[in-house]
ChimeraX commands (.cxc) that place a marker at each C-alpha (Angstrom):
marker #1 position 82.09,-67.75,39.82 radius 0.5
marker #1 position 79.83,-65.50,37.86 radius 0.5
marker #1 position 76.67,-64.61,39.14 radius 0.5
marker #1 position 75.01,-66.54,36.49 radius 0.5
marker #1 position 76.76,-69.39,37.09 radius 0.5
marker #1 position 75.97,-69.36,40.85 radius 0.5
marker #1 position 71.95,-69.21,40.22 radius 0.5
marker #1 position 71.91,-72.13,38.16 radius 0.5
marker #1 position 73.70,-74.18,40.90 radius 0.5
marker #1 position 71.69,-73.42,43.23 radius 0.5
marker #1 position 68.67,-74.68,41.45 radius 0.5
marker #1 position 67.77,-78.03,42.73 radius 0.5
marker #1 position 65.46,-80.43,40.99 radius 0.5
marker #1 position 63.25,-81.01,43.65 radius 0.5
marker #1 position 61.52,-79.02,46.87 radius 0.5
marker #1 position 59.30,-80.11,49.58 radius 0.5
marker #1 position 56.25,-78.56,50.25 radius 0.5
marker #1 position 53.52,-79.12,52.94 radius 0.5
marker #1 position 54.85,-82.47,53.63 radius 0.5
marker #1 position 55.36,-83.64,49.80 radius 0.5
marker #1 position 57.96,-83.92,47.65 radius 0.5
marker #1 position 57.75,-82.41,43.86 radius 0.5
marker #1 position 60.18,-82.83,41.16 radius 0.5
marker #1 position 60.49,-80.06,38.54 radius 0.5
marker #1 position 62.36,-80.66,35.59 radius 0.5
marker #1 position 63.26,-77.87,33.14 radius 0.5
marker #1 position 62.35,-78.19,29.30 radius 0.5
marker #1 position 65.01,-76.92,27.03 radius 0.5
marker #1 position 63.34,-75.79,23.80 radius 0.5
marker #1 position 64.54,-73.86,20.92 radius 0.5
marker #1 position 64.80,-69.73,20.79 radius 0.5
marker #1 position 60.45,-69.04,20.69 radius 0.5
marker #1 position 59.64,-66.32,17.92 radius 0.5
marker #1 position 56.85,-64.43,17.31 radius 0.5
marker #1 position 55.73,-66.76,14.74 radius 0.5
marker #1 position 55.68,-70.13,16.74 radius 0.5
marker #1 position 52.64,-71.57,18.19 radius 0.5
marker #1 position 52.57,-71.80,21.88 radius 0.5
marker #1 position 50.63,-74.92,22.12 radius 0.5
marker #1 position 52.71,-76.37,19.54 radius 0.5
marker #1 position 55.97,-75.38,21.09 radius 0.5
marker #1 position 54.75,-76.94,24.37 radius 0.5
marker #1 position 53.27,-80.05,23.16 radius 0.5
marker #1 position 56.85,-80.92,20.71 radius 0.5
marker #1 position 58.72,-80.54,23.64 radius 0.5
marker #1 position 56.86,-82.29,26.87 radius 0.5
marker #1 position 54.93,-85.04,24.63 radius 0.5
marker #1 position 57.60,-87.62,25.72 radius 0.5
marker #1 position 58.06,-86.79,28.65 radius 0.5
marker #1 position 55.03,-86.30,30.06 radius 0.5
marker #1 position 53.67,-88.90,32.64 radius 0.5
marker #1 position 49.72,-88.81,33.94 radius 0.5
marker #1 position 49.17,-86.49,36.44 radius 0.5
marker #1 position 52.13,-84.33,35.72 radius 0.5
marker #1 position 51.29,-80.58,35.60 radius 0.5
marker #1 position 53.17,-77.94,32.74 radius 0.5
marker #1 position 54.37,-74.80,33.59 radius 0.5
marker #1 position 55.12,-72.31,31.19 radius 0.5
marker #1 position 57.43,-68.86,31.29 radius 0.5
marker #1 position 54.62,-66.08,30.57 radius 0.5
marker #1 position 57.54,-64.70,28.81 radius 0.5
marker #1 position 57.31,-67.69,26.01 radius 0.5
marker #1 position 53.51,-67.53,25.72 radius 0.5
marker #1 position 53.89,-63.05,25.57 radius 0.5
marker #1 position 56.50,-63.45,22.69 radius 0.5
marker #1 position 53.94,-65.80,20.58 radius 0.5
marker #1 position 51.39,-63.10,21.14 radius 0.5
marker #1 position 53.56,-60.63,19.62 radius 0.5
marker #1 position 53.94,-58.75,22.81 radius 0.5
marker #1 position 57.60,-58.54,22.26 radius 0.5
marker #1 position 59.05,-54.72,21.31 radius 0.5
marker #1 position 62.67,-53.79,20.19 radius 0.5
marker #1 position 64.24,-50.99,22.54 radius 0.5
marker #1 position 64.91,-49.18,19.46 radius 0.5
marker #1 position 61.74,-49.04,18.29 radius 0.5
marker #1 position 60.05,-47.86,21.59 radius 0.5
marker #1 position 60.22,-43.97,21.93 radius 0.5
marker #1 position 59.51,-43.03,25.97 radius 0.5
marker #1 position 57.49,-39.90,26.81 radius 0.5
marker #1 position 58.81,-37.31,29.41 radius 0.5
marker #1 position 57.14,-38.73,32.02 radius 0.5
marker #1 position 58.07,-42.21,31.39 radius 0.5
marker #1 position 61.68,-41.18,31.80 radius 0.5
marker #1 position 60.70,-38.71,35.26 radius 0.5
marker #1 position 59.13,-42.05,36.73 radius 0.5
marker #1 position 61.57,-44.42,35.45 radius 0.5
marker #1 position 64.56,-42.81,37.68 radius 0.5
marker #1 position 62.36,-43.21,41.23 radius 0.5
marker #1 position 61.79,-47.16,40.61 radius 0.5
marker #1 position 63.84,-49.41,42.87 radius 0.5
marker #1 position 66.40,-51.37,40.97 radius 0.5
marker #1 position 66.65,-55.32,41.98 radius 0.5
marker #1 position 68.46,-58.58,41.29 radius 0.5
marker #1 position 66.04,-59.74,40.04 radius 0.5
marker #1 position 65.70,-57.88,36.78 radius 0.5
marker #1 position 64.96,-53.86,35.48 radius 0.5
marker #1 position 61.72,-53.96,36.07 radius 0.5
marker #1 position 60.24,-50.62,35.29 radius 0.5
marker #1 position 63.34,-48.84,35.92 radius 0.5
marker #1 position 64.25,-47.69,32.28 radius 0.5
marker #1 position 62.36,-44.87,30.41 radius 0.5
marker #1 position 61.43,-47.81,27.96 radius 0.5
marker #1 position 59.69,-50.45,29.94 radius 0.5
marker #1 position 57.96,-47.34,31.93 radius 0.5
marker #1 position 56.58,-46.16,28.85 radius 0.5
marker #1 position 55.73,-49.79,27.96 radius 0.5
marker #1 position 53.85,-49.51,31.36 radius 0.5
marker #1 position 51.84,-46.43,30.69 radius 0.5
marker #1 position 50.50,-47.71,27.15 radius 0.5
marker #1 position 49.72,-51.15,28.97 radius 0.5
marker #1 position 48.05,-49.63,31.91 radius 0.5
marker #1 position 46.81,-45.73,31.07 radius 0.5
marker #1 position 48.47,-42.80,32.17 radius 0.5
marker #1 position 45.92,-42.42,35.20 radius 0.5
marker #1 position 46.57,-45.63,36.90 radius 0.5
marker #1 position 50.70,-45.35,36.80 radius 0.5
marker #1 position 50.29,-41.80,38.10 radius 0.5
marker #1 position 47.94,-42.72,40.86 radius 0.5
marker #1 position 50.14,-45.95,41.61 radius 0.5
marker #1 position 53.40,-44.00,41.79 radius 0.5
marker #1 position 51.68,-42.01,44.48 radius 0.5
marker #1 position 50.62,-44.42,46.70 radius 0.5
marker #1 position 53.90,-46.32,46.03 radius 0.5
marker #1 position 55.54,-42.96,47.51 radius 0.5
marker #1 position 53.42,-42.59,49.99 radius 0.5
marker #1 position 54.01,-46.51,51.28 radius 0.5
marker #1 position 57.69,-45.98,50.98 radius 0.5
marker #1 position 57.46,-43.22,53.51 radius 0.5
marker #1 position 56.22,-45.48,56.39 radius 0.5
marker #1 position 58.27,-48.38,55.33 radius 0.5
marker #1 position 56.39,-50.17,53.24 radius 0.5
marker #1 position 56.90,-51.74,50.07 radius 0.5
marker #1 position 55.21,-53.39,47.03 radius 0.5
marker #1 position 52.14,-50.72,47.21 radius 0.5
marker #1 position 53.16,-49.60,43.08 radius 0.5
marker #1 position 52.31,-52.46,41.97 radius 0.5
marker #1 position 49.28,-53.93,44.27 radius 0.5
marker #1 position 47.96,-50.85,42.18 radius 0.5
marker #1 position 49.16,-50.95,38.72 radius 0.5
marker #1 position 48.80,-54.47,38.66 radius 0.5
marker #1 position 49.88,-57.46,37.08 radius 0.5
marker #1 position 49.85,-55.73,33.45 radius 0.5
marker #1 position 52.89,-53.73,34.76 radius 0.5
marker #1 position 54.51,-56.07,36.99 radius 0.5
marker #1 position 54.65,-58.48,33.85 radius 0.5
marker #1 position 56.92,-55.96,31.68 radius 0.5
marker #1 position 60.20,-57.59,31.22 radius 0.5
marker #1 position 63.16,-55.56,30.24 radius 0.5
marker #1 position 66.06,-56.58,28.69 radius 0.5
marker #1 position 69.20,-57.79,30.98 radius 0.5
marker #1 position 72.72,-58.82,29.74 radius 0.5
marker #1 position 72.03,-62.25,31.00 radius 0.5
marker #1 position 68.60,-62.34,28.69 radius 0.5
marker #1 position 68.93,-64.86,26.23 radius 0.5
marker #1 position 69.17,-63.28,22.64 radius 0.5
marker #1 position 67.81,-61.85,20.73 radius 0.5
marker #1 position 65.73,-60.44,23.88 radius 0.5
marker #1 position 68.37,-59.06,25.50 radius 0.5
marker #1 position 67.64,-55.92,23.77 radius 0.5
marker #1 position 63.75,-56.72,23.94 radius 0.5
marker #1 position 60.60,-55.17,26.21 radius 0.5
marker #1 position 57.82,-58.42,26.49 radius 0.5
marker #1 position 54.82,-58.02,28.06 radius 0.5
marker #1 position 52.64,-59.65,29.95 radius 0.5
marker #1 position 50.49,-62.59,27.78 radius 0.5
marker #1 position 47.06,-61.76,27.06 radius 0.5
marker #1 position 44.14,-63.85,28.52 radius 0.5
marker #1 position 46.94,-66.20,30.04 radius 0.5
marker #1 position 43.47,-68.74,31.84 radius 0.5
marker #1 position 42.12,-68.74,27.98 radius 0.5
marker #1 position 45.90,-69.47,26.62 radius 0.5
marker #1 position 46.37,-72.02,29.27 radius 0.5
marker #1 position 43.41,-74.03,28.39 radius 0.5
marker #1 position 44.09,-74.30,24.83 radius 0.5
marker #1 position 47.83,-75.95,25.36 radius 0.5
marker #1 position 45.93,-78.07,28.15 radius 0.5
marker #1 position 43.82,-79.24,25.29 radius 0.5
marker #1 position 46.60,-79.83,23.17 radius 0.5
marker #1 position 48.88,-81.60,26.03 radius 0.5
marker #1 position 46.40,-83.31,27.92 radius 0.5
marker #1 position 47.59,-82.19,30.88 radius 0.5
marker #1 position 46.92,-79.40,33.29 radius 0.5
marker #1 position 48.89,-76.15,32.52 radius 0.5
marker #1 position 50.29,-72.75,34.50 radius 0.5
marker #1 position 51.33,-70.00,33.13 radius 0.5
marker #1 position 54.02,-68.39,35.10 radius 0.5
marker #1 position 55.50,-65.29,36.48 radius 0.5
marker #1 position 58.02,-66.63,38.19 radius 0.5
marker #1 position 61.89,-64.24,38.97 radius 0.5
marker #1 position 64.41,-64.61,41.96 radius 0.5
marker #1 position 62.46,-62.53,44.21 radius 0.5
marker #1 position 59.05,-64.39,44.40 radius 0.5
marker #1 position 56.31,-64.42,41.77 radius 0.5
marker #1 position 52.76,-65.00,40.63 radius 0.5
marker #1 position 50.36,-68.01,38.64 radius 0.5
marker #1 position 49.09,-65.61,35.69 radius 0.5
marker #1 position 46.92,-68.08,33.94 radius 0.5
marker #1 position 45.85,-71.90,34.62 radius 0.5
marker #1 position 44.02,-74.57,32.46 radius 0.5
marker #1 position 41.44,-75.14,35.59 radius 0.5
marker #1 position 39.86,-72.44,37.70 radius 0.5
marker #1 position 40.26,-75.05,40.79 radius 0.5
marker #1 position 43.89,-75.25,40.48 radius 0.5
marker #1 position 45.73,-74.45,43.56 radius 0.5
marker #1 position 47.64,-71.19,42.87 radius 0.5
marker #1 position 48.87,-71.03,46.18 radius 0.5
marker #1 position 50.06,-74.67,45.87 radius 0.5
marker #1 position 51.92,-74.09,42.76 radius 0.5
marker #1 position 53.53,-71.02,43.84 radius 0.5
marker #1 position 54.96,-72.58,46.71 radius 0.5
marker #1 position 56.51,-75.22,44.17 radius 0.5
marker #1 position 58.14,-73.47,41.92 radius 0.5
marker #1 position 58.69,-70.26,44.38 radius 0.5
marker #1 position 62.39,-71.07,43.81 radius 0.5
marker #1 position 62.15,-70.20,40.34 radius 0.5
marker #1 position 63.63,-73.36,38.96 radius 0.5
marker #1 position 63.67,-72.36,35.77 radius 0.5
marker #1 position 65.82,-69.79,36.12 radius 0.5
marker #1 position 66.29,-66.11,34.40 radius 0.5
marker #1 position 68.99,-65.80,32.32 radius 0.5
marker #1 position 69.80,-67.77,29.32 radius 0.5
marker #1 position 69.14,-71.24,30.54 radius 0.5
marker #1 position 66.94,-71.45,27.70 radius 0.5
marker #1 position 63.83,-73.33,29.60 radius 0.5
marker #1 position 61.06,-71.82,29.33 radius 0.5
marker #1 position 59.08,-74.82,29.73 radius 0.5
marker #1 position 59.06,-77.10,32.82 radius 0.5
marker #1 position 57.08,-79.91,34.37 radius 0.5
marker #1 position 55.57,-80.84,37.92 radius 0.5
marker #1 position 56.09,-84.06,38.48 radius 0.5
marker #1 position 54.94,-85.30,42.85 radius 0.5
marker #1 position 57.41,-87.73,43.75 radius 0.5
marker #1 position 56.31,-91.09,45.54 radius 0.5
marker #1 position 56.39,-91.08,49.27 radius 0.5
marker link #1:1,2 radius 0.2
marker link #1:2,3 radius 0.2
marker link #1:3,4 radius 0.2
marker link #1:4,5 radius 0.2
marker link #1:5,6 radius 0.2
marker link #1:6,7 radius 0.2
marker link #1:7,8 radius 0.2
marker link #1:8,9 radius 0.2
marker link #1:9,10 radius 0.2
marker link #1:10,11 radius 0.2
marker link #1:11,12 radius 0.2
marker link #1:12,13 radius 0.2
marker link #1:13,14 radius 0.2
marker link #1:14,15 radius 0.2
marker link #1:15,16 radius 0.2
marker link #1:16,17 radius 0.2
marker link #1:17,18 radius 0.2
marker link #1:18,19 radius 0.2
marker link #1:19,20 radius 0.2
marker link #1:20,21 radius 0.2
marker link #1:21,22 radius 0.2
marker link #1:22,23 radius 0.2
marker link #1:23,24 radius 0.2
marker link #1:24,25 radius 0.2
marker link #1:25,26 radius 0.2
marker link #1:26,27 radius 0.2
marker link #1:27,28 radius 0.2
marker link #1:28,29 radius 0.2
marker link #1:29,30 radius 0.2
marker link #1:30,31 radius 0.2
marker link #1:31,32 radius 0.2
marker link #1:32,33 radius 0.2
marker link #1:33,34 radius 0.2
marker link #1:34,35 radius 0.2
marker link #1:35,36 radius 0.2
marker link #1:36,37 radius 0.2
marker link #1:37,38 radius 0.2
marker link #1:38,39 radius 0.2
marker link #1:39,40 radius 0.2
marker link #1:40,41 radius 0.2
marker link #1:41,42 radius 0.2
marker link #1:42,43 radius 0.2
marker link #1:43,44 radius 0.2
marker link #1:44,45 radius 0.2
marker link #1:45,46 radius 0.2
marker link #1:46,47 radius 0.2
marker link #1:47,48 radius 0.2
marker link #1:48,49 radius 0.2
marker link #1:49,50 radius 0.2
marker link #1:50,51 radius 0.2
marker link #1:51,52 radius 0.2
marker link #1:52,53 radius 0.2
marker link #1:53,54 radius 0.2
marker link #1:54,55 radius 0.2
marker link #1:55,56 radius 0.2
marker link #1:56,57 radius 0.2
marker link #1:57,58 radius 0.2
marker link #1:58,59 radius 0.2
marker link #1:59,60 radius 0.2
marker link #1:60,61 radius 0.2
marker link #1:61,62 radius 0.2
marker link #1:62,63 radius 0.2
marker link #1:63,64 radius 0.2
marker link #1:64,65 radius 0.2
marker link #1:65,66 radius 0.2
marker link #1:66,67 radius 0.2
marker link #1:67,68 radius 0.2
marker link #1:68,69 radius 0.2
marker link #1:69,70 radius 0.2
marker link #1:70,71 radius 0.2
marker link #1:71,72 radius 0.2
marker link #1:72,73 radius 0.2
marker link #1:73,74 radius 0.2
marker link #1:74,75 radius 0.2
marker link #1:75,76 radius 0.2
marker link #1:76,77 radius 0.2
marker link #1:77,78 radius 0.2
marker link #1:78,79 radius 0.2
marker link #1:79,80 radius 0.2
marker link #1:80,81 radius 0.2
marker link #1:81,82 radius 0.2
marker link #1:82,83 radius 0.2
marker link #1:83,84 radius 0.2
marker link #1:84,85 radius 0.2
marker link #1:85,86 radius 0.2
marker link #1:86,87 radius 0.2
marker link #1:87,88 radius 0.2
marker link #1:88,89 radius 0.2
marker link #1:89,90 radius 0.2
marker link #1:90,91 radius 0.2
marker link #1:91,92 radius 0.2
marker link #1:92,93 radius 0.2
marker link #1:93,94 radius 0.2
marker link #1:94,95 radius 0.2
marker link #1:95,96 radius 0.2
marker link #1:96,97 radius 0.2
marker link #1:97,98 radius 0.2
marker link #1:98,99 radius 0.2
marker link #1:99,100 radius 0.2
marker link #1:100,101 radius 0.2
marker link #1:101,102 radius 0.2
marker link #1:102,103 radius 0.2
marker link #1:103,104 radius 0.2
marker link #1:104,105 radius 0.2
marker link #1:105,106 radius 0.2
marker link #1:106,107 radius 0.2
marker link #1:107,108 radius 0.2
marker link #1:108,109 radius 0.2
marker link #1:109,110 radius 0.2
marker link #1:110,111 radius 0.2
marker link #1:111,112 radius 0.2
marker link #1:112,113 radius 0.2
marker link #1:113,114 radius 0.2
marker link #1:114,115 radius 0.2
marker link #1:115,116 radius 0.2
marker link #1:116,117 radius 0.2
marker link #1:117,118 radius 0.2
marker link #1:118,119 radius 0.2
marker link #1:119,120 radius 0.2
marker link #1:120,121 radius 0.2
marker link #1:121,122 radius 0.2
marker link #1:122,123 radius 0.2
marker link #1:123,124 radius 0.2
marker link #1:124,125 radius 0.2
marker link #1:125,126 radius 0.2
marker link #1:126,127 radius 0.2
marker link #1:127,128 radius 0.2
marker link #1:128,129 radius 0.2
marker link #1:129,130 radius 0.2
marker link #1:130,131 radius 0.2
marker link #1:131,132 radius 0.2
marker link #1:132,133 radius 0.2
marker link #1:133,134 radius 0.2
marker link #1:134,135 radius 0.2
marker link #1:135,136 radius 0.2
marker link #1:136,137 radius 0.2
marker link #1:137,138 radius 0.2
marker link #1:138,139 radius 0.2
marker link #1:139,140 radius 0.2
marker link #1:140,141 radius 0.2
marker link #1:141,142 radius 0.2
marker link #1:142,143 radius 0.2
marker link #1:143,144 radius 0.2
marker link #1:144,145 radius 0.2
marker link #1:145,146 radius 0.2
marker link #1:146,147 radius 0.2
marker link #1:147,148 radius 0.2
marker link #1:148,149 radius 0.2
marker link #1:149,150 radius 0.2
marker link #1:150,151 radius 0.2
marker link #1:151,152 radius 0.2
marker link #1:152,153 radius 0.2
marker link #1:153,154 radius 0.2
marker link #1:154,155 radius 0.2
marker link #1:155,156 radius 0.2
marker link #1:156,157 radius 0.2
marker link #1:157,158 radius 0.2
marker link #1:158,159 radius 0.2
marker link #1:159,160 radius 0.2
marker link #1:160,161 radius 0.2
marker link #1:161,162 radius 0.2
marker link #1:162,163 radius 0.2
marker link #1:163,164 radius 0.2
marker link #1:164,165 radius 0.2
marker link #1:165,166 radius 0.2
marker link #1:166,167 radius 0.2
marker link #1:167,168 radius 0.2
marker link #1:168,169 radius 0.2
marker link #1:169,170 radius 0.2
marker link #1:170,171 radius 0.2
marker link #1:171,172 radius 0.2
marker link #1:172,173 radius 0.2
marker link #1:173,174 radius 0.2
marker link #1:174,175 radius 0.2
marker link #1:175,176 radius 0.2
marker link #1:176,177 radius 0.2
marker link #1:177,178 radius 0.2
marker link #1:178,179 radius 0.2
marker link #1:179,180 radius 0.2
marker link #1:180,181 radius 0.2
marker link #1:181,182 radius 0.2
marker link #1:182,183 radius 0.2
marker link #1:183,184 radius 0.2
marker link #1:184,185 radius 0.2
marker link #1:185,186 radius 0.2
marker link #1:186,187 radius 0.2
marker link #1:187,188 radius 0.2
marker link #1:188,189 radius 0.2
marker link #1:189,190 radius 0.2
marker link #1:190,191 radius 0.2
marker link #1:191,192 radius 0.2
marker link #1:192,193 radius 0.2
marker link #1:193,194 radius 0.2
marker link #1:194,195 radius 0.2
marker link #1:195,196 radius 0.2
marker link #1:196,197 radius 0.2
marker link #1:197,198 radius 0.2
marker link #1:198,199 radius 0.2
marker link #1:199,200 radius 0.2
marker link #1:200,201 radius 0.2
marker link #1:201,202 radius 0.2
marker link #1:202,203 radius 0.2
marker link #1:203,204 radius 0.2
marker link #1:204,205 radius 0.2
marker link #1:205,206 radius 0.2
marker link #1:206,207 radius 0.2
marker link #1:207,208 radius 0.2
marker link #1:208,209 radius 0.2
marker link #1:209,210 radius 0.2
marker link #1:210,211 radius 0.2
marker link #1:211,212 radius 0.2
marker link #1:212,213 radius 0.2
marker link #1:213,214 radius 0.2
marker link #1:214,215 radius 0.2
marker link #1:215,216 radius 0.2
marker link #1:216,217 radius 0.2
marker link #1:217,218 radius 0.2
marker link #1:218,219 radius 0.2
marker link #1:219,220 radius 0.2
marker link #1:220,221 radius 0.2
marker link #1:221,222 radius 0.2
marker link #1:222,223 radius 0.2
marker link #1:223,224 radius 0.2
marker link #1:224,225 radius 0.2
marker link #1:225,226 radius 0.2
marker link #1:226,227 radius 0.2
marker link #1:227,228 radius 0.2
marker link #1:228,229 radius 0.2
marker link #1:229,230 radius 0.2
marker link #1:230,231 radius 0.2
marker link #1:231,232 radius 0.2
marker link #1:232,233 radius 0.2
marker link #1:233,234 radius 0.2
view
């Protein structure tokens, strides 16, 4: 069984958490360009199947690509330095990451020179006493939301950099407006992830983390980049 394969079987529908049980169910929309409109994407896909209270999450992949924040390898040039800091980050299942001279160099435009410098550092420095995750407590979600491409990327991104989306609380409130439901906009991979954006400052982040901290959407090429929250009766 390939490894693809296996992920998507074990994605379950629903998960329990603190005592309730939550149905999310995937939203299979067509291959998002630059020139589609987020909150029109999300609202021709979910308007029927929407009930009341249901909450929409959203790939912050999906909503990056509509901002434009999608670059061709070939048309990104690394520095030096991307490609000296590039070879020190550690590789995952999970995805690149910033471990190819072009999402590095993605990273440095995204987050300064400075900052990546003083993050790799500290990120050393951590390593040496065992711990982990210090890079990007530092850099931030700006780099930790660089994408690079992966066989198992659907096309044409496969042989894409996206960034993170741009004023993801501001972007989540406008497809809330449009869907009449609350919204998240996700970071969501294999190995954990973080609630970029939602529609309502008093939304439980936390909450929704734990939810979807399965990443039920999966990675590859499922083609869902949309998905719903949907608490099941007791």
């Amino acid at each position: 069984m390939s490894e693809e394969k296996s992920r998507k079987k074990e994605k379950q529908p629903v998960i329990e958490y603190n005592n309730k049980k939550y149905i999310r169910i995937p939203v299979k929309t067509h291959v998002i360009m630059k020139e589609d409109n987020i909150a029109d994407v999300v609202k021709k896909y979910t308007q029927e199947v929407l009930k009341e209270e249901d909450i929409v999450f959203i790939s912050e992949k999906a909503v990056a690509i509509t901002q434009g924040r999608a670059f061709p390898l070939d048309e990104i040039k690394p520095r030096p330095l991307a490609r000296f800091l590039s070879r020190y980050v550690t590789k995952t299942k999970a995805g690149i990451g910033l471990g190819i001279p072009e999402t590095m160099e993605m990273a440095l435009r995204e987050c300064g020179v400075v900052k990546i410098l003083f993050a790799a550092v500290v990120g050393f420095l951590g390593k040496l006493i065992g711990r982990r995750g210090d890079f990007y407590r530092i850099a931030g979600y700006k780099a930790s939301s660089i994408d690079g491409p992966t066989p198992n990327t659907l096309p044409p991104y496969n042989r894409y950099v996206v960034l993170g989306p741009e004023n993801p609380d501001k972007i989540a409130r406008q497809i809330s407006e449009s869907v009449k439901a609350e919204v998240a906009i996700v970071d969501i991979n294999d190995l954990g992830g973080n609630i970029l954006g939602t529609s309502r400052e008093t939304m439980d982040r936390k909450g929704l983390l734990g939810i979807l901290k399965d990443n039920p959407l999966g990675q590859c090429s499922e083609q869902t980049p949309i998905g719903i929250i949907r608490r099941l009766e007791d």
